[in-house]
SETORRO-392386 format. One line per field, with one value per residue (C-alpha): residue in one letter; x, y, z. Coordinates in nm, 2 decimals. Layout:
<atoms>
resn = A_...
px = X_...
py = Y_...
pz = Z_...
</atoms>
This chain:
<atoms>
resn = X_X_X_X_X_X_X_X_X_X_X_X_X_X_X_X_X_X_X_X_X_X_X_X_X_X_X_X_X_X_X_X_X_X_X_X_X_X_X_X_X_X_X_X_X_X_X_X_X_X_X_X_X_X_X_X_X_X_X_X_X_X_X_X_X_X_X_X_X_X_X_X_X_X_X_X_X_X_X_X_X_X_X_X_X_X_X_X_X_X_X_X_X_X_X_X_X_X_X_X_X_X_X_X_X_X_X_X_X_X_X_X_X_X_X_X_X_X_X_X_X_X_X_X_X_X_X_X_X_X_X_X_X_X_X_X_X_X_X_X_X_X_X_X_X_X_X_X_X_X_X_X_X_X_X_X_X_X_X_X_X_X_X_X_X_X_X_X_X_X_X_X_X_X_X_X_X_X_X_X_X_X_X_X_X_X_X_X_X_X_X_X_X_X_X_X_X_X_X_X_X_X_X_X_X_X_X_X_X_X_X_X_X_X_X_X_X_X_X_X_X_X_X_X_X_X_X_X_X_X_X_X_X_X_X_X_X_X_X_X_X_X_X_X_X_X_X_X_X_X_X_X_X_X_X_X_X_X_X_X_X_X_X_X_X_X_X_X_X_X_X_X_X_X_X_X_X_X_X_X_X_X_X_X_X_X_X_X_X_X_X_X_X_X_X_X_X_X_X_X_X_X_X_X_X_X_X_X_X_X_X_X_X_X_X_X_X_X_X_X_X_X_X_X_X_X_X_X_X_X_X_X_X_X_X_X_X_X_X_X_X_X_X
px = 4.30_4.20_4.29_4.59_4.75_5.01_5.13_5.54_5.68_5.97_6.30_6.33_6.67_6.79_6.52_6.34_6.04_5.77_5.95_5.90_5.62_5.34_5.29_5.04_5.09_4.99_5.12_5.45_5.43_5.66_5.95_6.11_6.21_6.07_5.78_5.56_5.50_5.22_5.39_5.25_5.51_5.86_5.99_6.21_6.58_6.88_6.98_6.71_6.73_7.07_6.98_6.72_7.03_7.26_7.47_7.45_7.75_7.61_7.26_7.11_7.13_6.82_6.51_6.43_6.21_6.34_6.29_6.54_6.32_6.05_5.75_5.40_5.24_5.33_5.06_5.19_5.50_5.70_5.78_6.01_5.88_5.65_5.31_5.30_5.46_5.13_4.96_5.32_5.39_5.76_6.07_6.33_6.59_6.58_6.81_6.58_6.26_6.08_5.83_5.57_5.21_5.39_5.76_5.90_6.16_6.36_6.19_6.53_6.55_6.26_6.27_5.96_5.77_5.68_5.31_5.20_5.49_5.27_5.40_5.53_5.66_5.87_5.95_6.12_6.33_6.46_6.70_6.80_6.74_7.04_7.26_7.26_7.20_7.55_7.79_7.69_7.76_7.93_8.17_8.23_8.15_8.11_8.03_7.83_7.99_8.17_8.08_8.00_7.95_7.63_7.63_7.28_7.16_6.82_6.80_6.69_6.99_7.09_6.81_6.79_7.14_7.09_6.82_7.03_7.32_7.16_6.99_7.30_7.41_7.67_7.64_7.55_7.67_7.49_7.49_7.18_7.06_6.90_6.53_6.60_6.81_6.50_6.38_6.74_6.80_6.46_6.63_6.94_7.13_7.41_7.33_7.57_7.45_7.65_7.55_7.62_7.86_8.23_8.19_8.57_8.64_8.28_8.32_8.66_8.52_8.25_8.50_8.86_9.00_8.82_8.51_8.53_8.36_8.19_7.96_7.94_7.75_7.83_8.17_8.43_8.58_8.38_8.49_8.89_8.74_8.59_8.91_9.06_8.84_8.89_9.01_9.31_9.16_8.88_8.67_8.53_8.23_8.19_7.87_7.77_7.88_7.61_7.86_7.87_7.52_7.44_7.77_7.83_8.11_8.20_7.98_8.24_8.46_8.38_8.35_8.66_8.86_8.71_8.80_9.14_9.17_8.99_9.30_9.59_9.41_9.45_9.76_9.85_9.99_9.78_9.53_9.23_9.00_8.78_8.58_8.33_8.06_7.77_7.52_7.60_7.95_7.97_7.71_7.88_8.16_7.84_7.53_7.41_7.63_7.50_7.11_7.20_7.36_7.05_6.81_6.97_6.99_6.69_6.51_6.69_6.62_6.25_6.24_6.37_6.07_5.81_5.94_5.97_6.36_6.31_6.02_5.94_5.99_5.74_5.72_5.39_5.24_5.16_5.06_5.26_5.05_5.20_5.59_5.68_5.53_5.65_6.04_5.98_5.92_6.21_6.47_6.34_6.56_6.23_6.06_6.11_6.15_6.10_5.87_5.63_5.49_5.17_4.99
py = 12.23_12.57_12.70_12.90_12.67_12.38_12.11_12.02_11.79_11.95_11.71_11.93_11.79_11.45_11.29_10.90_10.91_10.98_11.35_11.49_11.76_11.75_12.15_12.39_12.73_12.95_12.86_13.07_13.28_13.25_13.56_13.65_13.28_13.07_12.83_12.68_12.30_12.11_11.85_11.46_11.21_11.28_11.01_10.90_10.82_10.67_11.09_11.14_10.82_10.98_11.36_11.27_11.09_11.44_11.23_11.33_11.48_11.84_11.85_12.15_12.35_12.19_12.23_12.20_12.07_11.72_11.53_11.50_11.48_11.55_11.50_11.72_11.97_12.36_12.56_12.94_13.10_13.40_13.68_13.61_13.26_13.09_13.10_12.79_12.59_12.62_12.27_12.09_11.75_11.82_11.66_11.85_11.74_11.93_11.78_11.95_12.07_11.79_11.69_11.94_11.99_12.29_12.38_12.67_12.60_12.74_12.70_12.61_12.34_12.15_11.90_11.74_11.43_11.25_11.15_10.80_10.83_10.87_11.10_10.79_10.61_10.92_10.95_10.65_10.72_11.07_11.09_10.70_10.71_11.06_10.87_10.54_10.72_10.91_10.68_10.42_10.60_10.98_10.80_10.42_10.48_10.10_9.97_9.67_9.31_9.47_9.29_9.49_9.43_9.63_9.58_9.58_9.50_9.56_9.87_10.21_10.33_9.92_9.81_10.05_10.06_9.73_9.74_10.02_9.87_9.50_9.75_9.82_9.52_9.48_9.17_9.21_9.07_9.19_9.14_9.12_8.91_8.51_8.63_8.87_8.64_8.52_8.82_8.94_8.58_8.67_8.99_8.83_8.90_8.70_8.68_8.68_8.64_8.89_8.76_8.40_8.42_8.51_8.78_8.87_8.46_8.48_8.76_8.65_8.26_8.41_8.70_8.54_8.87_9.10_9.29_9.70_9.84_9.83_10.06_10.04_10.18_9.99_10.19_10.11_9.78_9.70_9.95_9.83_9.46_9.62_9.82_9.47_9.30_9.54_9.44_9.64_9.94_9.90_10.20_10.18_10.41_10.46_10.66_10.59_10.53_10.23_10.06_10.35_10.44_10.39_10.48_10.80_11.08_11.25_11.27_11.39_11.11_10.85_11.02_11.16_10.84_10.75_11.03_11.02_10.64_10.71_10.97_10.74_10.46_10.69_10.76_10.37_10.31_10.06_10.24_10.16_10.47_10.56_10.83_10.91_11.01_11.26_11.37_11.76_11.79_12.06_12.28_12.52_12.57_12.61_12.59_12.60_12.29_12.13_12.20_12.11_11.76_11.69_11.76_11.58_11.29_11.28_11.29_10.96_10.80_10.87_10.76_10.44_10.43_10.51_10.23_9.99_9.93_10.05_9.87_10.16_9.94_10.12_10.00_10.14_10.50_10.67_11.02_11.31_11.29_10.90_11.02_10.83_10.53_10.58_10.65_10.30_10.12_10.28_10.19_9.85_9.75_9.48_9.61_9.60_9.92_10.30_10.41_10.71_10.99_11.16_11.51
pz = 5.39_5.22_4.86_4.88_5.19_5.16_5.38_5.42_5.61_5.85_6.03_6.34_6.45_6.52_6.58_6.49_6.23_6.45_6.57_6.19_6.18_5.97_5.92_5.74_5.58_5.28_4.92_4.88_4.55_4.23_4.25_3.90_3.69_3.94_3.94_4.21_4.14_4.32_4.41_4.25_4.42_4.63_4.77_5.04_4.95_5.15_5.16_5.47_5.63_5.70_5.71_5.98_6.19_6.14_5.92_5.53_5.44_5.33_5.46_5.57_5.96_6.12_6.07_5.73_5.48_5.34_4.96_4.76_4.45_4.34_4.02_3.99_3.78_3.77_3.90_3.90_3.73_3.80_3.58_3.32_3.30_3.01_3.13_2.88_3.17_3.38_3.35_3.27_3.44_3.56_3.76_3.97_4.14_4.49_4.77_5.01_5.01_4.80_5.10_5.06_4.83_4.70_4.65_4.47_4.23_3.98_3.65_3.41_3.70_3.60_3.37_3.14_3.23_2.90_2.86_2.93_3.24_3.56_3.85_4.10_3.80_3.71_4.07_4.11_3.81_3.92_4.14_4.13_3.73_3.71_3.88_3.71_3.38_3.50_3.65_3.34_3.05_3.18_3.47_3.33_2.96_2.96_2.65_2.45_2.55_2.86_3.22_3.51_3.88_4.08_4.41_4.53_4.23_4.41_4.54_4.41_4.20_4.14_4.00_3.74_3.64_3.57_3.36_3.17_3.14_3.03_2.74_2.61_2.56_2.89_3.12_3.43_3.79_4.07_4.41_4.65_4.94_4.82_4.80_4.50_4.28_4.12_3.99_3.91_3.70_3.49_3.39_3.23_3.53_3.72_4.09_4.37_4.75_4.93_5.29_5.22_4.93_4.91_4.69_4.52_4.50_4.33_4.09_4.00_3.88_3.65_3.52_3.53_3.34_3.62_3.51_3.34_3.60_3.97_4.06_4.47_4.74_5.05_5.08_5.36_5.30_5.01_4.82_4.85_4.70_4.47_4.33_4.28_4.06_3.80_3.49_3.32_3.24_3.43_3.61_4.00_4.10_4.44_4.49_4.93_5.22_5.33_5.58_5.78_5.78_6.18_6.25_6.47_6.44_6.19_5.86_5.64_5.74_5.56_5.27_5.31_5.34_5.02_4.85_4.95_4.84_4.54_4.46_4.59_4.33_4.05_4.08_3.98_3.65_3.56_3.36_3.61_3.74_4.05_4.12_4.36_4.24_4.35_4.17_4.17_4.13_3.86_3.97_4.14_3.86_3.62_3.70_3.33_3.23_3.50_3.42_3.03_3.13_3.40_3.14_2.88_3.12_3.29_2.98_2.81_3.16_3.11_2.76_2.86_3.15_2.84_2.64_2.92_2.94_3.28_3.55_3.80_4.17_4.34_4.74_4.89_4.79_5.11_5.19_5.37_5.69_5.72_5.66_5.97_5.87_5.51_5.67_5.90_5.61_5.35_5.65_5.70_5.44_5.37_5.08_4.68_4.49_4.62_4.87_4.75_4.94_4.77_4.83
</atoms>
């Protein structure tokens, strides 16, 4: 590759993991407040595994670029931008475009990487780290001595919500499949197997009086257990769709459904909440507000990475020329912690 080209990764159309292009062109240039990143780590999220199926509910027309995330180093700036930034590790949240050695971005949507946090540590923590960081302490507002329930207590978004929620001082249920209860036991949290397990009849013997809040992912009827185990008062955050995942019709519509049931429930008198949550709601009422609370958050989640409250899970580092093997091994549903793609 020579200096001044880049290499992205493009999802054409519906296709399997082998059908994404590996593509090269010239570096793009920074216009007025913008930066161009070389990119350090993106990573592959549940978002693509869907996008590449035609089924995430606001994806792109095809073809596009994918990455939802991504950490690396700014290496040009714009006009009306501090050439200060040049040289600065940084994180942005993308939704698109993340797969690639160079994305433009705009600059107030980049976010500092502390020193001593590596680029695929960071990555891990981005995207996953927001929206634990979010529905934890901006949607449940759970507080010290409160019990929660995290289904996939695993997973990307799981695993570190429940590291940020046992730092606070809130006990933890979690659910995940037999082979992870180990490692969720060492952590001080309360495993519960949801393949072999009864998982209401489960949750309700260790929290008789119902637990203040359930963040779940797995959606359809999950989500309807879920709303009953609440304690009075108690807060549901639905944030996926999992159940549905390979699952054909309508994207919208299972979203939908769960927004509508998520209304219906709080319309009950009974003091409980749900809300479904997504990461950028807010952002087209103000996109300043939105940027303020991102940084704000995304900085407290990487302080809690830099003084270890948080282990990055980091599955297999891979470069963008392997994205089909990487995407194989992300939906394989077999591996611990977040696959990584690097330049």
């Amino acid at each position: 590759m020579n200096v001044g080209e880049m290499v992205e990764v493009v999802l054409p159309g519906k296709v399997e993991p082998e059908g994404l292009q590996v593509r090269q062109r010239a570096v793009p240039a920074a216009g007025p407040g913008q930066a161009v990143v070389r990119m350090e780590a993106t990573g592959v999220s549940f978002a693509e595994q869907q996008m590449r199926r035609g089924r995430y509910y606001d994806q792109p027309p095809f073809p596009f670029v994918p990455g939802y995330d991504l950490v690396g180093t700014v290496h040009a700036v714009g006009a009306d931008v501090d050439p200060a930034l040049v040289g600065t590790r940084v994180a942005a949240l993308t939704k698109t475009g993340g797969w690639a050695t160079h994305v433009v971005l705009e600059a107030a949507d980049l976010v500092e990487v502390p020193d001593g946090v590596g680029a695929a540590q960071a990555e891990t923590a981005v995207v996953n780290g927001i929206t634990a960081w979010q529905m934890l302490h901006r949607k449940a507002r759970v507080r010290a001595g409160q019990t929660v329930l995290v289904h996939g207590a695993n997973g990307g978004v799981g695993s570190i919500l429940v590291q940020l929620a046992l730092t606070a001082g809130i006990r933890v249920i979690g659910t995940a499949s037999a082979r992870h209860h180990e490692a969720l036991r060492a952590l001080g949290v309360t495993p519960v197997d949801y393949r072999t397990e009864n998982i209401p009849a489960r949750v309700r013997e260790l929290a008789p009086g119902g637990v203040d809040a359930v963040f779940d992912h797995v959606g359809g009827r999950s989500v309807t257990d879920s709303w009953h185990l609440l304690a009075p008062g108690g807060t549901l955050v639905s944030y996926g769709s999992a159940a549905t995942r390979d699952d054909t019709g309508s994207k919208q519509w299972p979203v939908l459904k769960l927004l509508a049931r998520v209304w219906l429930w709080n319309t009950l008198p009974n003091g409980r909440n749900a809300y479904f949550f997504n990461v950028w709601a807010g952002r087209a009422l103000s996109k300043n507000r939105f940027r303020a609370r991102l940084r704000n958050d995304l900085t407290q989640v990487f302080a809690a990475l830099h003084r270890g409250d948080i282990t990055p899970a980091i599955a297999a580092e891979l470069p963008l020329s392997r994205i089909a093997e990487a995407l194989r091994l992300a939906e394989s549903g077999t591996v611990n912690g977040k696959v990584v793609l690097i330049p």
